[in-house]
Each structure stands twice: as C-alpha cells, then as structure tokens.
C-alpha positions in Angstrom: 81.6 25.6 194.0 82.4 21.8 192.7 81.3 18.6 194.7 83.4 16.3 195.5 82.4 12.4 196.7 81.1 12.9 200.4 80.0 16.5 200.4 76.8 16.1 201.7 78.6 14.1 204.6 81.3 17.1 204.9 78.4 19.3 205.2 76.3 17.5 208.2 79.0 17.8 210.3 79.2 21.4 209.5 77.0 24.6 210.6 76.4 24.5 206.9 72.4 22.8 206.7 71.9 21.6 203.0 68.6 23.1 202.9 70.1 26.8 202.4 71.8 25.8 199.1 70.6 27.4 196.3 72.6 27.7 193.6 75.7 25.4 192.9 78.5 25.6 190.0 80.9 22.9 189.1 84.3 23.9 186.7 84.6 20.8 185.0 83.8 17.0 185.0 86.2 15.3 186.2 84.5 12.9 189.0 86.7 14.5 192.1 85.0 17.5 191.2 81.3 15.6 190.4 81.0 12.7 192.3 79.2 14.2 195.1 76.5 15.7 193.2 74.1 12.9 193.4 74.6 12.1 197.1 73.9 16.4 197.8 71.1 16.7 195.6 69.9 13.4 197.8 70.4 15.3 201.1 68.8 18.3 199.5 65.5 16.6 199.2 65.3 16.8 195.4 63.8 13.1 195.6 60.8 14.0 197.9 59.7 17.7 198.9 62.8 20.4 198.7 64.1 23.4 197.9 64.6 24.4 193.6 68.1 24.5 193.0 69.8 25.7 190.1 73.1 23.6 188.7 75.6 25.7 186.6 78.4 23.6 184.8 80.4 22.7 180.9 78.4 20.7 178.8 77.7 16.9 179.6 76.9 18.2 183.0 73.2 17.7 182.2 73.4 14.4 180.4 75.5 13.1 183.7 72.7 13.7 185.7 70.1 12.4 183.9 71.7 9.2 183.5 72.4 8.9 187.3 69.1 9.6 187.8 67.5 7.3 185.4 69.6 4.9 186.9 69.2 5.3 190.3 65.6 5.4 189.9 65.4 9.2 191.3 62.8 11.7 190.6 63.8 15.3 190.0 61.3 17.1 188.9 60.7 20.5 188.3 62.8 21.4 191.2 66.5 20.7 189.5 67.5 23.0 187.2 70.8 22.5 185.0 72.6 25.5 183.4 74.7 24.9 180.8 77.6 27.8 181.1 79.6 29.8 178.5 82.4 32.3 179.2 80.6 35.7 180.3 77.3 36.7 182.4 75.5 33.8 184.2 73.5 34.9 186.9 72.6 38.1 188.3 70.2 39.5 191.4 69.9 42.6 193.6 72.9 41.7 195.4 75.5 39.7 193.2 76.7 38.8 189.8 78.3 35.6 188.7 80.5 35.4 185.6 82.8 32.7 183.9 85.8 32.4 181.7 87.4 29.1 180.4 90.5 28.1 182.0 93.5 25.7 180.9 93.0 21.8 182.3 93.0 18.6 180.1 88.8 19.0 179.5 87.1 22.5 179.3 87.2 23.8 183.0 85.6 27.2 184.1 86.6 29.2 186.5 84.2 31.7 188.7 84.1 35.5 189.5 81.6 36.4 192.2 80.8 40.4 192.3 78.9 41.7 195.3 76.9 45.0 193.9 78.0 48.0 195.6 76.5 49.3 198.7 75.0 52.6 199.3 77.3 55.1 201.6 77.4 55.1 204.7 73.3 57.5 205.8 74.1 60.4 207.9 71.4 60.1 210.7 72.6 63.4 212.2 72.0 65.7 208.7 68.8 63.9 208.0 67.7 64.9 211.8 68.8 68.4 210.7 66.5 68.7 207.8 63.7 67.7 210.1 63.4 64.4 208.5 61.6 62.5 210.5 62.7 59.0 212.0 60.9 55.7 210.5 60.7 53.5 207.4 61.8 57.0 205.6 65.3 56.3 206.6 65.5 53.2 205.1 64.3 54.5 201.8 66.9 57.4 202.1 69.7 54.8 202.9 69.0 53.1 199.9 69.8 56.1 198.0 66.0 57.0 197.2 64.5 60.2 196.4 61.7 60.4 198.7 58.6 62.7 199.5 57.7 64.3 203.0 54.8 65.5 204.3 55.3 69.1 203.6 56.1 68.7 199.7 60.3 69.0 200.1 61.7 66.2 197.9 64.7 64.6 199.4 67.0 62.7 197.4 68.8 59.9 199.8 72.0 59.8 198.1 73.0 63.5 199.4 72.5 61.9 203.1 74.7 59.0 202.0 78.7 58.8 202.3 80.2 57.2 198.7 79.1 54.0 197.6 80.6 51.3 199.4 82.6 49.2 196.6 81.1 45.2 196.7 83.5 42.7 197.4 84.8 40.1 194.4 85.5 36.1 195.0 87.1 34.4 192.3 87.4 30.7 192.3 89.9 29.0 189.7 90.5 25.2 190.0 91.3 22.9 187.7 94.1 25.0 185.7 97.7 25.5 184.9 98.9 29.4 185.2 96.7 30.9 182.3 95.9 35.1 181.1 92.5 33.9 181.7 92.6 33.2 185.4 94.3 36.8 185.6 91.5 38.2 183.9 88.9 36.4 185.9 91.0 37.5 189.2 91.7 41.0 188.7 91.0 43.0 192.1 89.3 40.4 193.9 89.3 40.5 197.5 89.6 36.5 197.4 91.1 34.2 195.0 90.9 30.7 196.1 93.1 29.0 193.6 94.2 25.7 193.0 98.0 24.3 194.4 98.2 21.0 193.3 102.2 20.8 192.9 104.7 23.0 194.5 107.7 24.7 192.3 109.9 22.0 192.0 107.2 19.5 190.1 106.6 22.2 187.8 107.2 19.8 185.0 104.6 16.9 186.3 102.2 20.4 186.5 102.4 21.2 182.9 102.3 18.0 182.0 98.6 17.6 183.7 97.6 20.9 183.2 97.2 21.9 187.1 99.2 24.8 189.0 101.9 24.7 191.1 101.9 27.0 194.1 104.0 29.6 192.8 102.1 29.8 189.4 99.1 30.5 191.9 101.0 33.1 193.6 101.8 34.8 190.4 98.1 34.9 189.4 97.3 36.5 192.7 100.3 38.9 191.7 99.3 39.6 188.4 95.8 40.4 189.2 96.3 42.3 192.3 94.1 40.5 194.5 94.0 41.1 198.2 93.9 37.8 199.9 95.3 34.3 198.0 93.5 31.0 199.3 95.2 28.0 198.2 93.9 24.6 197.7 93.1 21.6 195.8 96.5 19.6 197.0 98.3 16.8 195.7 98.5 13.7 198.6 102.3 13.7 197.9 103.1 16.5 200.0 100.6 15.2 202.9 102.2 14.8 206.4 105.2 12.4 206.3 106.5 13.3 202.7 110.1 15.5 202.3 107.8 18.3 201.0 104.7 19.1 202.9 102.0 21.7 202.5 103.7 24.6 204.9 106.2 24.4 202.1 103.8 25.3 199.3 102.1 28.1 201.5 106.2 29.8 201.9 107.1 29.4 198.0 103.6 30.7 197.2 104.3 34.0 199.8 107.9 34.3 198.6 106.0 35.4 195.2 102.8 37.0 197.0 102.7 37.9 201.0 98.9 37.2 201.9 98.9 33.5 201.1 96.8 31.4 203.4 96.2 27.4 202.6 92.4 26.2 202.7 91.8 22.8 205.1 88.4 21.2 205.7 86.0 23.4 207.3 88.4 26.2 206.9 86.4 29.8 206.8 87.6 33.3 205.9 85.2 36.0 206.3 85.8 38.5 203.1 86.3 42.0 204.7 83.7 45.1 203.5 85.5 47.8 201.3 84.0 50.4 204.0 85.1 53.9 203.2 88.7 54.2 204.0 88.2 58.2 205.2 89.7 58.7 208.5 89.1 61.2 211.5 91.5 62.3 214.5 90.9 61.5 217.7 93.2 62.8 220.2 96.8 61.2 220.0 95.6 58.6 217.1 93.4 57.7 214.3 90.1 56.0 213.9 87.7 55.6 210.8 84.5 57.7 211.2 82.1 54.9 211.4 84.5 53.6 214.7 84.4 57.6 216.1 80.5 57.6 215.3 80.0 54.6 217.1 81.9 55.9 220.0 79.7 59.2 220.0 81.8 61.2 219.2 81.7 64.4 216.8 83.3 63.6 213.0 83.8 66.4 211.2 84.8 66.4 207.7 88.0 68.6 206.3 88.6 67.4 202.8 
C-alpha cells in the first residue's frame, strides 16, 4: 500500500525480500506517496528478468510511469502492469478480495478494503474416523467442504464434518483523507484499520484546511465503523520528539475516543488475529475453546 521515496531501501533492511511482491496499490499521487515507485520496481527486477507485478492507482498513475521510464531509459515490458481504479471491486482470488472507495484529500485519493474469503469450519477427524472414512488426501477434500466419493459408493459431503465457516478477516487502509462517511463505509467491521493521524485535536483547523485527519477524527472512524483494532499513522514532523506535543499524545486523544489504538513506526508489524469459532468447552475449574481442549487431548463434547 503507497511507496514512499526509499522503500526499496526500507525493505532490504527488512525480512521483507522484494521478490515476493506482487501486487501493489497507491491512494493518490502525491510524490510522498509515489516517489518510491521507480526505485521498487528497480529492485524488483522489472529492468532485467523479474517477477509480473500488477500496479493499482487514480488516473495519471500510468502516464507517471511511463514518463519516468522513458526518461530513465528503463525497460518494462510485459511484466508491469498498471490498473487504473474506480470505487468498487478490483481484484479477486481464491483467498481475498480487494475493493475501493474515493476518500476526501485535495486530489482524488482512494482508500483500500482487503476481505480474506471465509475459511471452512473447523474438520472433525474424530466423526470422520467414525464413519470409517479413511485417512489420506480424502481429508483434505472433506476439509474443504467437498462432497466426496468412497470406495463403497456412500457419498460424503465435507461440510457435515466441518464446524461453521471461519469468518475471513478485513484490512482497511485509508490515507490521505479528512474524517469522511466514505472511510466509515470502507471500514465497517474490519479487524484492522490503519488510518492516517497527521494532526492531533487541537490543529483540527490546519486539518481541514489540507484535507488530512487529525487523530481523534481517526478514532471516530474506527468508532463509527466498529472496527476491532485502530492503527494509526502517516504523522506530521511537528509532533516528532522535542516538540510540546508528541506522538504518545495523539495515540491518548485517539483512545480517549476509541480504546484499541496502537501508533504504526518503521518496521512495526501486527499480526491480524483469525475469527476462529468463539464456542467454548469446560475444563475443570475454567474455560478453554475446543480447538485449545482438542489440542490438549482431551474429550469436547458439544451441549448447545
């Protein structure tokens, strides 16, 4: 998501190897969001031999590129391509989804909904063993919720071995933007919402003036759209270390509005917890899901 200037030197110093990106998606044009595209795509190997990787962004996005390229005297090939995006749908697989919506900056700026496709349940080994099922590549066909054939003619359909569908978890990334319906929309019951804090509450006037958030609007678009987890980011260097208002300022204005407020830092990572099924079992004096007592050995036996 975005590219600032240095990215590809941000990204040999982390685990991160530019060879495993794919796909990337800028919001808008301005160049601290841009600049680093060239220098990636570079890194990537787009020049010489290297992986095909698709570019999502607004219009001009493409015509940038070309230029730089042109000028630069680099060779893309059929390996670049450059996508340009509209509010709705723009990509799908097997395992995700990634839509759009047009926030509110000075210059059209989009932001991003991820959707991980839901999981099958959770495959009961023990009631496939009962039904004489045998162990092998079967089970992976019944995990996926397949209806299968066995040897002695029974059809078995793998979605009554399976627990409910395992709900797939939602990103949201929404930077550059002042507080906007849009960005709620775009945000509603993700696990993540990384949002942008440029400003905190009491340079809410400089904010609407150029079109960013301030911390607390962030908070409030977290609030509004019932996300699980706020990530903010995108700061202004006025409130770096030195200055009467600093970050850890932003990050308590923003949870005075909205609890589970973290602030993103350079090679910060948050891993997005599964929305495994929340059905609990007993276990002596306390309480543990069934996939922990299953683990454990021991017996779970369902009473709703």
């Amino acid at each position: 998501m975005d590219c600032g200037e240095g990215t590809q030197h941000q990204l040999q110093r982390s685990e991160i190897k530019s060879s495993q990106i794919r796909r990337i998606f800028i919001t808008h044009m301005h160049g601290d969001h841009t600049f680093g595209l060239m220098g990636l795509i570079a890194s990537c190997g787009l020049a010489g031999k290297g992986q095909p990787i698709d570019i999502y962004g607004p219009e001009g996005l493409k015509e940038y590129l070309l230029a730089t390229a042109k000028y630069s005297h680099m060779n893309f090939g059929s390996r670049l391509k450059i996508h340009t995006v509209r509010p709705g749908l723009l990509y799908e697989d097997d395992e995700f989804r990634v839509s759009c919506q047009l926030l509110k900056h000075r210059i059209p700026a989009h932001g991003y909904r991820i959707v991980e496709k839901d999981r099958p349940g959770m495959f009961d080994i023990e009631k496939a063993k009962s039904l004489g099922i045998p162990p092998g590549p079967i089970y992976g066909k019944l995990k996926q919720g397949q209806v299968v054939t066995l040897e002695d003619g029974r059809r078995i359909n793998g979605r009554d071995l399976c627990g409910k569908p395992e709900t797939g978890r939602k990103v949201v990334y929404c930077t550059d933007t002042v507080f906007c319906d849009a960005a709620v929309e775009l945000a509603k019951d993700a696990d993540v919402l990384i949002h942008e804090a440029t400003f905190a509450h009491q340079d809410a006037q400089m904010a609407f003036e150029k079109m960013h958030s301030t911390s607390t609007m962030a908070a409030q678009v977290a609030l509004l759209a019932g996300v699980k987890q706020l990530i903010m980011t995108h700061f202004s260097p006025r409130y770096a270390p030195g200055n009467p208002i600093g970050l850890n300022d932003l990050k308590q204005e923003a949870r005075a509005i909205f609890p589970n407020t973290k602030l993103a830092y350079d090679f910060y990572s948050y891993q997005v917890p599964r929305r495994r099924e929340e059905n609990k079992v007993k276990v002596g004096a306390g309480v543990r899901s069934k996939e922990q007592a299953r683990d454990a050995g021991l017996l779970v036996i369902d009473d709703d």
